[in-house]
N, C-alpha and C positions, 0 to 999 in steps of 0.2 A: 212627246216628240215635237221640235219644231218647225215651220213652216218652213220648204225650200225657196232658199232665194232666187227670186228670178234671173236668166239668165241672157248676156247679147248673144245672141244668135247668127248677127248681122253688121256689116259697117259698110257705111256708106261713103267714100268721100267725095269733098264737094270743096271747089276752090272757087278764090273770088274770079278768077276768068268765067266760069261758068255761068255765073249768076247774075255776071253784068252782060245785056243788051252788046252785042256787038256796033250797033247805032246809037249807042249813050253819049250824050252831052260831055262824059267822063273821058269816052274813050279819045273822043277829040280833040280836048286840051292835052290832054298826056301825048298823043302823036306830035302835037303843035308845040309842045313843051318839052325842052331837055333837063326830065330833071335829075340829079345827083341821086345814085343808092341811099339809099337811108345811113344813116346816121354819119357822112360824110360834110364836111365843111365846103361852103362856096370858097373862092379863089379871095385872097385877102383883097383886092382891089375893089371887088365888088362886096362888100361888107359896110355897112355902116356902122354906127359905134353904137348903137343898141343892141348889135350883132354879137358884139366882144365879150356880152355876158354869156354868150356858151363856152 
């Protein structure tokens, strides 16, 4: 007979708001900064042509 595998019992979750310091160096620039959702493009005016390779 073989050993029973062990079992989760439990979950925990945990997001990056949590874990970052509400007085983080992080959370200050990102107030101070507008920055685009992820995987959105800046405005083509503001783009320079090293940019173009996305």
């Amino acid at each position: 007979m073989s050993k029973p595998t062990p079992q989760q019992t439990e979950l925990e979750m945990v997001t990056l708001e949590q874990l970052v310091p509400g007085d983080h160096l992080l959370r200050k620039v990102d107030a101070a900064i507008n920055f685009p959702p992820n995987g959105s493009k800046p405005p083509a005016s503001s783009r320079s042509a090293s940019a173009n390779l996305f």
